[in-house]
C-alpha positions as CSV (number, residue, x, y, z in Angstrom):
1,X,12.4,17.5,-23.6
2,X,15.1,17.7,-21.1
3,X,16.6,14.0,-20.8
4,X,15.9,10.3,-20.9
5,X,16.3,8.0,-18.1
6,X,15.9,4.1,-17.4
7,X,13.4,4.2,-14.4
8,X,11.7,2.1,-12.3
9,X,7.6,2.7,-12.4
10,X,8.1,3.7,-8.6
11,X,11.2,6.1,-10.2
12,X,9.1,7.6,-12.7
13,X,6.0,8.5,-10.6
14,X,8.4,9.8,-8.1
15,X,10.4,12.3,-10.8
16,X,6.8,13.0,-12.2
17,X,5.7,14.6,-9.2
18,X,9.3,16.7,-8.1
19,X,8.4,18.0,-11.9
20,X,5.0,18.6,-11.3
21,X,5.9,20.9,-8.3
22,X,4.6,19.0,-5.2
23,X,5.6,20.6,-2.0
24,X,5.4,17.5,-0.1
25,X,5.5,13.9,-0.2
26,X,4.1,11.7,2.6
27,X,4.4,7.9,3.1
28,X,4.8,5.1,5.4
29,X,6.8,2.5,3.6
30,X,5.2,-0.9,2.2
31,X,6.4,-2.4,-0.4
32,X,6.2,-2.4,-3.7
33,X,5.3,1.5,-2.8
34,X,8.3,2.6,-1.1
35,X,11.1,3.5,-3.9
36,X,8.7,6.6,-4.8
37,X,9.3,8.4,-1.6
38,X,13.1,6.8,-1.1
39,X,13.6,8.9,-4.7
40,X,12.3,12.1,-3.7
41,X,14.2,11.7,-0.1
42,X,17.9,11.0,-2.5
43,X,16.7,13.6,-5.4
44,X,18.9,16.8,-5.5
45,X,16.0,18.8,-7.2
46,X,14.0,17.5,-4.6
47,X,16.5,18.8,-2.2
48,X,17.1,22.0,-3.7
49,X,13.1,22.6,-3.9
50,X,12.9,21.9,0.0
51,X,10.2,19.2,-0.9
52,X,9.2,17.8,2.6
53,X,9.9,14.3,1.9
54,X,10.1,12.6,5.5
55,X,8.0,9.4,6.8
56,X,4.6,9.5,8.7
57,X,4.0,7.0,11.4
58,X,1.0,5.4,9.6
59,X,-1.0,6.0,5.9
60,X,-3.7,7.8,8.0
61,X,-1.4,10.7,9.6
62,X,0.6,10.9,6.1
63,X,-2.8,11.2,4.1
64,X,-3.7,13.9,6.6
65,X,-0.6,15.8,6.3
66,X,-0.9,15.6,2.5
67,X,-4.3,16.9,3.1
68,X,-3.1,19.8,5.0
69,X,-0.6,20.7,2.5
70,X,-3.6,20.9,-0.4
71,X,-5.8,23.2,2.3
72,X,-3.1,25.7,1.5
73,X,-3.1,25.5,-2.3
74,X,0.4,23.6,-2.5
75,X,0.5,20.4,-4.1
76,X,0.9,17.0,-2.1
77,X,1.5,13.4,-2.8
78,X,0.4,10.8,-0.7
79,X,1.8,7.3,-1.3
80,X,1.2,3.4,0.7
81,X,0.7,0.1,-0.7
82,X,-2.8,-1.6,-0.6
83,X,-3.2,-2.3,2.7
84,X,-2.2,0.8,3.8
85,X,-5.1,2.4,2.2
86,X,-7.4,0.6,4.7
87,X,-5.4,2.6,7.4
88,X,-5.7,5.9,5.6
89,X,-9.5,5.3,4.6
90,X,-11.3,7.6,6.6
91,X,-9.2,10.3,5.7
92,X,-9.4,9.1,2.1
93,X,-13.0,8.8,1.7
94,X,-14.1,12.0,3.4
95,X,-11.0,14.0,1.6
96,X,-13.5,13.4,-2.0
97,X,-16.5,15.5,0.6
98,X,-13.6,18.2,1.6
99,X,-12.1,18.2,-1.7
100,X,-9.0,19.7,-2.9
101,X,-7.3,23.4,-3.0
102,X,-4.1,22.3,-4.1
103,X,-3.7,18.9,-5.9
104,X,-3.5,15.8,-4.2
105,X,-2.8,12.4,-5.5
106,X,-3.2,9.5,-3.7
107,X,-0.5,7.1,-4.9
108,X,-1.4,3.2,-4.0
109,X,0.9,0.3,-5.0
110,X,-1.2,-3.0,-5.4
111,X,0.1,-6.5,-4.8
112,X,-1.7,-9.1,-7.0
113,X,-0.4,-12.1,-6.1
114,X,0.4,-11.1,-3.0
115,X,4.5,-11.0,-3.1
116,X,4.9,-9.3,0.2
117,X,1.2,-8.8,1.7
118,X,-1.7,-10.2,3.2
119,X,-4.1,-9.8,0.5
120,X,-4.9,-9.3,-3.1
121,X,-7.3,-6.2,-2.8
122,X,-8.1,-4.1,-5.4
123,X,-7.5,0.0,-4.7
124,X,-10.1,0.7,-7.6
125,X,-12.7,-0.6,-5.5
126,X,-11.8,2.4,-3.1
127,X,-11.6,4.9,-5.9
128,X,-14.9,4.0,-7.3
129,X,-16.4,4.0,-3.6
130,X,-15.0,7.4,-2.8
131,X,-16.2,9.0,-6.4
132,X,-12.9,9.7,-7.2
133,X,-11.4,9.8,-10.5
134,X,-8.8,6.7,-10.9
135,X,-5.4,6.4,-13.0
136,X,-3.7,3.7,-13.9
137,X,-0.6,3.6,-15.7
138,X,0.1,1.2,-18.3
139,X,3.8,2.0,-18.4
140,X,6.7,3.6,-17.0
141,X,6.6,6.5,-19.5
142,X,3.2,7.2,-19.4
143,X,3.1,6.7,-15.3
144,X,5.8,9.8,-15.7
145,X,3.5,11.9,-18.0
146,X,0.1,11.1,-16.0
147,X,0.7,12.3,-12.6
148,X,1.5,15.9,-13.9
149,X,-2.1,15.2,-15.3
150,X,-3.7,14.3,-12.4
151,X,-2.8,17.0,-10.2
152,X,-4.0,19.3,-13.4
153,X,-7.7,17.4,-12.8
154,X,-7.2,17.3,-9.4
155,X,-6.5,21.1,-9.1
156,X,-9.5,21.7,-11.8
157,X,-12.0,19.6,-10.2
158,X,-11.1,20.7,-6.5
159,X,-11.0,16.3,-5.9
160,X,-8.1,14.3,-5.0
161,X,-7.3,11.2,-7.5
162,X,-6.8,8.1,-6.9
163,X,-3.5,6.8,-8.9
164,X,-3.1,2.8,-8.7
165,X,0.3,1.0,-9.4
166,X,0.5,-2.8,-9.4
167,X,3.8,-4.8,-8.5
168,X,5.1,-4.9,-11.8
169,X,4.9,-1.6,-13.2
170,X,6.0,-0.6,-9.8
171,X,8.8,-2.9,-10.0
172,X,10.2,-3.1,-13.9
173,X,12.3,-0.3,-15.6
174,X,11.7,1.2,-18.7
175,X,13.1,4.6,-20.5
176,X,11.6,7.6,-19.9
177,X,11.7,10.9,-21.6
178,X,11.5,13.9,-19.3
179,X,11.0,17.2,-19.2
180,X,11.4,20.4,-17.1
181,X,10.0,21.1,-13.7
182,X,7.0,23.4,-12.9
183,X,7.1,25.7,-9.9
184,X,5.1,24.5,-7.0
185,X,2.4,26.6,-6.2
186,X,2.1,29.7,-3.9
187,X,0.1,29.5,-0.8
188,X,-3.5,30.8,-1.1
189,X,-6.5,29.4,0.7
190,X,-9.9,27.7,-0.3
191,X,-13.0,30.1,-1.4
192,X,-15.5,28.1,0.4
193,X,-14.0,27.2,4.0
194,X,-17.3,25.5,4.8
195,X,-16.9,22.4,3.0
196,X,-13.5,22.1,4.9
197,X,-15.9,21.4,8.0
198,X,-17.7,18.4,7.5
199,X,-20.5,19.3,10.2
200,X,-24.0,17.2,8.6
201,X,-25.0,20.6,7.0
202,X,-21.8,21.0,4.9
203,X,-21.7,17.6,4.3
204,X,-25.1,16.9,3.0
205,X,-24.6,19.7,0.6
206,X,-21.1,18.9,-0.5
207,X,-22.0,15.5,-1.2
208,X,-24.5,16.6,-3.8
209,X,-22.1,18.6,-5.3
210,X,-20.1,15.7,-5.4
211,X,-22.5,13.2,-7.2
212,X,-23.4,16.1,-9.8
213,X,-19.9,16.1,-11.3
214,X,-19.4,12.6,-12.2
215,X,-20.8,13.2,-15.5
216,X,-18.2,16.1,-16.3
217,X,-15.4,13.0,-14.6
218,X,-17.0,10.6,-17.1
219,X,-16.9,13.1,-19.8
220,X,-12.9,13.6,-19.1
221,X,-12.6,9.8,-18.9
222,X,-13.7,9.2,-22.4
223,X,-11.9,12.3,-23.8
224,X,-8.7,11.1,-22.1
225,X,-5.7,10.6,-23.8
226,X,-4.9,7.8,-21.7
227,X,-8.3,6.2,-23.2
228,X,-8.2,5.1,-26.6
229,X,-9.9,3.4,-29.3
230,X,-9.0,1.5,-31.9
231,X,-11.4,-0.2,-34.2
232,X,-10.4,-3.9,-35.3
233,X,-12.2,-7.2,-36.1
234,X,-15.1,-8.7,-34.2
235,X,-12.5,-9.8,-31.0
236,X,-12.4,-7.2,-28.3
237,X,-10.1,-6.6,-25.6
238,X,-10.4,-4.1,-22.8
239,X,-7.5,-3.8,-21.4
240,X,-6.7,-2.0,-18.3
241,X,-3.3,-0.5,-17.1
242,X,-0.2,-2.8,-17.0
243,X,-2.8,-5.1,-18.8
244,X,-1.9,-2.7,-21.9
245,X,1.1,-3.4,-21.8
246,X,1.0,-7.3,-22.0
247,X,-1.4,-7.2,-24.8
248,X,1.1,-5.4,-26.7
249,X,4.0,-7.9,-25.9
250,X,1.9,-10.4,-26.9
251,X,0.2,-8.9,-30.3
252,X,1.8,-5.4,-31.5
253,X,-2.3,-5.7,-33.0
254,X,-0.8,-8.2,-35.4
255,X,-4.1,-10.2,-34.7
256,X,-6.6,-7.0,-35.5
257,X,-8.1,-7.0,-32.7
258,X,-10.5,-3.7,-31.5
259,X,-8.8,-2.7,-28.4
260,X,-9.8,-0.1,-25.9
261,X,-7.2,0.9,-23.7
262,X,-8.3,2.1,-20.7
263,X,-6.1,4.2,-18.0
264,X,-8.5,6.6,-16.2
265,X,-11.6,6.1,-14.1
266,X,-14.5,6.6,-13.9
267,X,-15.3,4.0,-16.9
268,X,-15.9,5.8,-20.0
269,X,-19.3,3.6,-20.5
270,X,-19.6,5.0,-24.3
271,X,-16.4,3.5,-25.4
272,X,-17.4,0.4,-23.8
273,X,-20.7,0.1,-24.7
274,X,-18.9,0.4,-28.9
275,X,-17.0,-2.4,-27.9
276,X,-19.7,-5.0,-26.6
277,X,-21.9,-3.6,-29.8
278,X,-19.0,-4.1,-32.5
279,X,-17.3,-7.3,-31.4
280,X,-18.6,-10.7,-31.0
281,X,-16.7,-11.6,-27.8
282,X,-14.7,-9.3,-25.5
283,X,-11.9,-10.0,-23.1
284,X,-10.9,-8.0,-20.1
285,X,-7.1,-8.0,-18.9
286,X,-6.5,-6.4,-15.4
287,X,-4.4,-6.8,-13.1
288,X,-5.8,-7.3,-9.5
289,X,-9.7,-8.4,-9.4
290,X,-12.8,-7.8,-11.8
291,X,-13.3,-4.6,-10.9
292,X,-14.4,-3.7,-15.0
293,X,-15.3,-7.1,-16.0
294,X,-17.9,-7.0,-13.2
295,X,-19.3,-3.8,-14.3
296,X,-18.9,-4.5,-17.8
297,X,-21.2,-7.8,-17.5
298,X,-23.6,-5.9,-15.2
299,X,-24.2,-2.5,-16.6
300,X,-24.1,-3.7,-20.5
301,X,-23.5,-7.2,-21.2
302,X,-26.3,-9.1,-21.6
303,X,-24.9,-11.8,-23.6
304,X,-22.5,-14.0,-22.6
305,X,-19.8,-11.5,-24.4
306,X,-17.8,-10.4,-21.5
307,X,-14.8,-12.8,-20.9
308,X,-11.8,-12.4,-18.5
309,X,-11.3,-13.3,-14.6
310,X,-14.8,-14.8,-13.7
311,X,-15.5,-16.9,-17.1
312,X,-11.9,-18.6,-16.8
313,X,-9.7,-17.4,-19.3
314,X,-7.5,-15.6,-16.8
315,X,-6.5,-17.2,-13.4
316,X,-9.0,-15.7,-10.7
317,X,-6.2,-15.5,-8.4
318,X,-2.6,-13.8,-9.1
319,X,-1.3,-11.3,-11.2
320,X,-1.7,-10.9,-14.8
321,X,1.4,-12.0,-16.5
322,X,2.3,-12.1,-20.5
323,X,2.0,-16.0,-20.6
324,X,-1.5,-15.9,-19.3
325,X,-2.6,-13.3,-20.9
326,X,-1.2,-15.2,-24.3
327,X,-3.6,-18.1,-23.3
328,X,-6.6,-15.9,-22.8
329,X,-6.0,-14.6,-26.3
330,X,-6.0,-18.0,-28.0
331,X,-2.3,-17.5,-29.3
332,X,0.4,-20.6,-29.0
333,X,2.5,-20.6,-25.6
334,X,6.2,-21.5,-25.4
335,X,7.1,-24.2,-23.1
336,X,8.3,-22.4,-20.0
337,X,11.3,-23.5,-17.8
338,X,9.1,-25.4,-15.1
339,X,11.6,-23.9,-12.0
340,X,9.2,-26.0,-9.4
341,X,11.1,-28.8,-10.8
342,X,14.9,-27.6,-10.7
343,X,15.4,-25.2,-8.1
344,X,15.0,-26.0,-4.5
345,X,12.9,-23.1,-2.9
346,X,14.5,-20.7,-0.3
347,X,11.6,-19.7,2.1
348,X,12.5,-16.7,3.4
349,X,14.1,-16.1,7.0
350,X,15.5,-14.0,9.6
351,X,19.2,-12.9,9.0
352,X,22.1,-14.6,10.4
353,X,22.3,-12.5,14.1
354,X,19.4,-11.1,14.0
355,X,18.2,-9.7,17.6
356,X,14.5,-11.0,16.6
357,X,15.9,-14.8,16.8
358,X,17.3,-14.1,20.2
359,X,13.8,-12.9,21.1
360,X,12.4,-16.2,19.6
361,X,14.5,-18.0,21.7
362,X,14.1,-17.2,25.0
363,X,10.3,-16.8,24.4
364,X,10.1,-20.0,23.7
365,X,12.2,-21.2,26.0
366,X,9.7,-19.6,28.5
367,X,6.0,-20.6,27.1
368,X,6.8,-24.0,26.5
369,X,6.3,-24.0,30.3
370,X,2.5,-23.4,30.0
371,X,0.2,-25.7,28.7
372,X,-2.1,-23.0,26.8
373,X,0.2,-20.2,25.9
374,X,-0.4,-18.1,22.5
375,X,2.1,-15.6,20.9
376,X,-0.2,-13.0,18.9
377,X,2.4,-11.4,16.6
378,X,2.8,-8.4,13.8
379,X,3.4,-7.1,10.4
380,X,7.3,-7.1,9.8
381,X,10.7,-9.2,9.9
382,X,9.6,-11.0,13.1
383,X,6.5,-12.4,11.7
384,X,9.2,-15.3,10.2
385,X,8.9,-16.3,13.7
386,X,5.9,-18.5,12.2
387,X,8.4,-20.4,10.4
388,X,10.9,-23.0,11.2
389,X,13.5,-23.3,13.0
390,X,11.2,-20.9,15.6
391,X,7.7,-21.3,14.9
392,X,6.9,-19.2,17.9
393,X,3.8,-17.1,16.7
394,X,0.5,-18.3,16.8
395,X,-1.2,-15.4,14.3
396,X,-0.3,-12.4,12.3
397,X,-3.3,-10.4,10.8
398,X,-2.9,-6.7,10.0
399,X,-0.5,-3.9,11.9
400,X,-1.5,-3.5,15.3
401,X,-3.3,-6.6,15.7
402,X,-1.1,-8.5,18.2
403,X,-1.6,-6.5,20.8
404,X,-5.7,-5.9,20.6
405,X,-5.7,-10.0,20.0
406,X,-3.6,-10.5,23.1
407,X,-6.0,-8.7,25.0
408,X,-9.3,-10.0,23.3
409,X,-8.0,-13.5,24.2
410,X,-7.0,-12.9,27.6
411,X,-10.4,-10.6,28.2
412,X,-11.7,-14.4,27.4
413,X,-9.3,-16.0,29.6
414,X,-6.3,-17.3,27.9
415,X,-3.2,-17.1,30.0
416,X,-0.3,-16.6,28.9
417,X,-1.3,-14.2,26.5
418,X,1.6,-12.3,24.4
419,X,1.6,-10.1,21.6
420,X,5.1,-9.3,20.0
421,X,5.3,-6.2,18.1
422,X,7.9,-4.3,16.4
423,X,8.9,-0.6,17.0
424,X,7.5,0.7,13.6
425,X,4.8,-1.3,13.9
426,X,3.8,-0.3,17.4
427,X,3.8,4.0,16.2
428,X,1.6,2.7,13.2
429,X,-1.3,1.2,15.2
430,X,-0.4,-0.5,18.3
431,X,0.1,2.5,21.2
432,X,-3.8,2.8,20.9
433,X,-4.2,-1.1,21.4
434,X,-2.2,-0.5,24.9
435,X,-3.8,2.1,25.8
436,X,-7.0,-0.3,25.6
437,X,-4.8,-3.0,27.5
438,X,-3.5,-0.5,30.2
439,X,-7.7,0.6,30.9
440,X,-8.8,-2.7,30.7
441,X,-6.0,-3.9,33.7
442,X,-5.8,-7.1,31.0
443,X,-3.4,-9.5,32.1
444,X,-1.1,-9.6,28.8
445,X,2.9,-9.4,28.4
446,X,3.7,-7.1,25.4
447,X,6.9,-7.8,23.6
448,X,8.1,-4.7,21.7
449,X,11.1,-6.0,19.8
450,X,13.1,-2.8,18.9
451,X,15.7,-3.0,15.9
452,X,15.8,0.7,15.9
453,X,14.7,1.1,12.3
454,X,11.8,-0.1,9.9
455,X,14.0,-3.0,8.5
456,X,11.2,-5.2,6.5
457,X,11.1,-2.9,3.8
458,X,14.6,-1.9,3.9
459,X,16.0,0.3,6.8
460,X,13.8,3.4,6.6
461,X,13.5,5.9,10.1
462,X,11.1,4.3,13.0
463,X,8.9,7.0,14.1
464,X,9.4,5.6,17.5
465,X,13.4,5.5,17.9
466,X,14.5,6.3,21.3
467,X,11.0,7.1,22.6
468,X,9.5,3.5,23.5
469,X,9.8,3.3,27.3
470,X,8.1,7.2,27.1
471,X,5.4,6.2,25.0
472,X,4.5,3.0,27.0
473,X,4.7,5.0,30.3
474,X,2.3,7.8,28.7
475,X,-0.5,5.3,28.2
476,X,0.0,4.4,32.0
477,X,2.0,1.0,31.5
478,X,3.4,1.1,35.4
479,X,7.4,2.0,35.0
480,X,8.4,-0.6,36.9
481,X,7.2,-3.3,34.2
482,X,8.5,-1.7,31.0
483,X,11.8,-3.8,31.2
484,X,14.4,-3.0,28.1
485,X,17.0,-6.0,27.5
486,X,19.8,-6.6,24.6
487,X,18.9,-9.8,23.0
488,X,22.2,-11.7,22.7
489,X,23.0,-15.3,22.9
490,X,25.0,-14.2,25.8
491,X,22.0,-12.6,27.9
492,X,19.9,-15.3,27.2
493,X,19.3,-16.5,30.6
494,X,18.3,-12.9,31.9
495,X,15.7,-12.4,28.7
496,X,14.1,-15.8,29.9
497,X,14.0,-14.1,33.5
498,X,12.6,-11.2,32.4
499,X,9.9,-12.8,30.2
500,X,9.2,-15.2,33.2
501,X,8.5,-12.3,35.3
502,X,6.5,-10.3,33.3
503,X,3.8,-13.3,32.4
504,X,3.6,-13.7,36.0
505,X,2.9,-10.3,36.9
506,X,-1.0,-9.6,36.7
507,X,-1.1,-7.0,34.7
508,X,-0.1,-5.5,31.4
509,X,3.6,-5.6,31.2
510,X,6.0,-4.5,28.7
511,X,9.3,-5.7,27.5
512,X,11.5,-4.2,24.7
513,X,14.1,-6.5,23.7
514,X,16.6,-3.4,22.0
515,X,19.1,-4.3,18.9
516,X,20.1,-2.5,16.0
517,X,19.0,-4.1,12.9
518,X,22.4,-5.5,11.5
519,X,21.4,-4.5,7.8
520,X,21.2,-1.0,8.7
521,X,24.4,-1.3,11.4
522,X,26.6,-2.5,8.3
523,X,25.3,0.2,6.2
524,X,26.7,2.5,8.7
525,X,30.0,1.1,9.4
């Protein structure tokens, strides 16, 4: 044992992997996933091992490069939040048919409750889907010891796992006992090139191979020292991940119940099926959706025993949290401070000078001119546009989307159509939607509002950052109608000018309103 440290969950699956001798680390940042890869960028050791530590311009290219760095034996971690994992899913699913030379983990941060996202989706669902073995911590500690683990089953079973955080153990801090660091691997290259080439005959044979090991995964699962077993009175609990960790808070087992803990996928189905046959009623925590309370009643429950999300004793919604899961167990809850009725809520907005409420301004200013103008807008600090005092935008869906809506709307005759974008957002998944546009000849005005940083999730690098006009004239956007402005209250009248003309012009038009985000401008001063 080397040292302890008091570490965020984020912390501890980022030290975890520097000592489990990654090479490489690749990410797009999203919260509550991005303190993993901000660790490894600040970690000396990480530093000193030349771990490759930078940001991708999407999940998809940073699960591909992680991809890359397992082809040559190394080890890689990949790491996004929940959504992100819809971006990186055709990689992800056809990396389980390539499988692994060096071990890859596929880090996903969930948001029940949805804190900072657009959904509560499950990442299990996409383990399962993908036949991939599954992790989930239960706490900070054990997120630190179980990634070494998973790149030793990843590396054994030539598969990438799946390793799902949700917002709290991401979030909390607990001590954590570490140890030293393994070398990282050497380069050496796969023995069988051919599944590495997913033409239909490698594929069709390397997804049989595939479906033959999930007994040996299942086999490991209920073998797993993150699964255990522990036989109580005739109440069961199945509790999954952080899940754990709130039955324990609640109980310390006080209440003798039988508890299996369970922290690796795929389901170990023999220690469930003791469960259902020993107790008289069993309860599922876990945080996110039914993913093992659906299979639980499906595959073995034919009773009535399975309790949890879809019977009601948990909320169906939202994150698991100790007081709910108190209810669900039947114990006495202490009256909680009710801060609805004391503290007057702060919706969140757009800093004080920030270059996006500029933007807002003027393109308001402009549209209120037209009787049936729509703002289609994008994942980041602008989408507060929606609120007051601006409520400028008229939809914000997934990354990318406003400027593939502000075409699909104007292909069906809307005009004014604008989509407003940011700069990350536009490398992640919007040049492709201009591209579209610029074929098309749509008649749309993009607004590309450039802060010169990824600033929602706290002031990482913009993979786009002094390249804008370039890009936009590569995809054929005609030079003269990429227009760059500084939004400040004093240029107001030539934004509204510019904005004026580009609507007007018949065509797909680009303007890049360009401000340093002040959060990252007082960091540097």
């Amino acid at each position: 044992m080397k040292e302890k440290l008091l570490l965020l969950g984020d912390q501890a699956i980022a030290l975890g992997a520097i000592h489990a001798g990654i090479t490489g680390v690749y990410a797009y940042p999203g919260t509550p996933s991005t303190e993993i890869t901000e660790y490894i960028q600040d970690s000396p050791l990480a530093t000193e091992r030349k771990i490759r530590s930078q940001w991708c311009a999407n999940e998809k290219t940073a699960m591909e490069a992680a991809l890359g760095v397992s082809y040559v034996g190394k080890r890689s971690l990949v790491c996004m939040k929940h959504v992100g994992l819809n971006v990186a899913a055709d990689a992800f699913v056809n990396s389980s048919m390539t499988g692994t030379n060096g071990g890859l983990v596929v880090l996903v941060a969930d948001d029940p409750s949805m804190h900072s996202s657009q959904n509560e989706q499950d990442s299990r669902f996409y383990g399962k889907f993908a036949f991939m073995p599954i992790f989930e911590p239960s706490s900070q500690q054990e997120a630190y010891d179980m990634i070494r683990y998973a790149f030793d089953v990843s590396e054994k079973f030539e598969l990438p796992v799946l390793m799902r955080l949700t917002t709290r153990m991401a979030h909390s801090r607990s001590e954590v006992a570490t140890y030293e660091a393994r070398e990282q691997n050497p380069i050496k290259f796969p023995e069988d090139k051919s599944r590495w080439v997913l033409l239909p005959v490698n594929a069709r044979r390397r997804y049989n191979e595939l479906l033959a090991v999930q007994p040996e995964l299942e086999k490991i699962s209920v073998e797993s020292p993150y699964n255990n077993y522990k036989q109580g009175n005739k109440k069961g609990v199945i509790a999954c991940g952080i899940g754990y960790n709130y039955l324990m808070e609640n109980s310390t087992n006080e209440c003798g119940y039988t508890i299996l803990k369970i922290s690796q996928y795929p389901l170990p189905k023999q220690l469930i099926q003791k469960v259902v046959d020993e107790c008289d009623e069993v309860l599922v925590l876990e945080d996110g959706q039914p993913f093992v309370e659906e299979q639980v009643r499906g595959l073995l429950d034919q009773s009535g025993k399975i309790k949890g999300r879809l019977t009601g004793e948990l909320p169906r919604v939202g994150e698991l949290t100790p007081d709910n899961v108190r209810v669900a167990l039947g114990l006495d809850v202490e009256k909680q401070f009710d801060s609805s009725k004391n503290i007057v809520p702060r919706p969140p907005a757009l800093c004080s000078g920030c270059g996006h409420s500029d933007v807002y301004k003027a393109l308001n200013e402009v549209i209120k001119e037209y009787s049936n103008a729509k703002v289609f807008s994008d994942i980041g600090c602008y989408t507060l546009g929606a609120l007051p005092p601006f409520r400028a935008i008229d939809t914000c869906v997934d990354m990318g989307a406003s400027i593939t809506m502000a075409k699909g709307a104007a292909d069906a005759g809307l005009f004014p159509s604008v989509a407003v974008i940011g700069d990350s957002t536009f490398t992640h998944s919007g040049i492709t939607g201009l591209l579209d546009a610029v074929n098309s000849g749509v008649n749309i005005t993009v607004v590309i509002s450039d802060n010169l940083t990824t600033a929602m999730t706290g002031g990482q690098d913009s993979a786009g950052t002094e390249k804008l006009e370039n890009i936009c004239y590569g995809v054929g956007v005609e030079k003269s109608h990429v227009r760059v402005v500084v939004p400040l209250p004093k240029n107001m009248d030539e934004i509204k000018k510019v904005i004026k003309d580009e609507i007007e012009y018949n065509g797909v038009s680009v303007i890049i309103p360009r401000r340093e985000c002040i959060q990252t401008l007082k960091r540097k001063k």
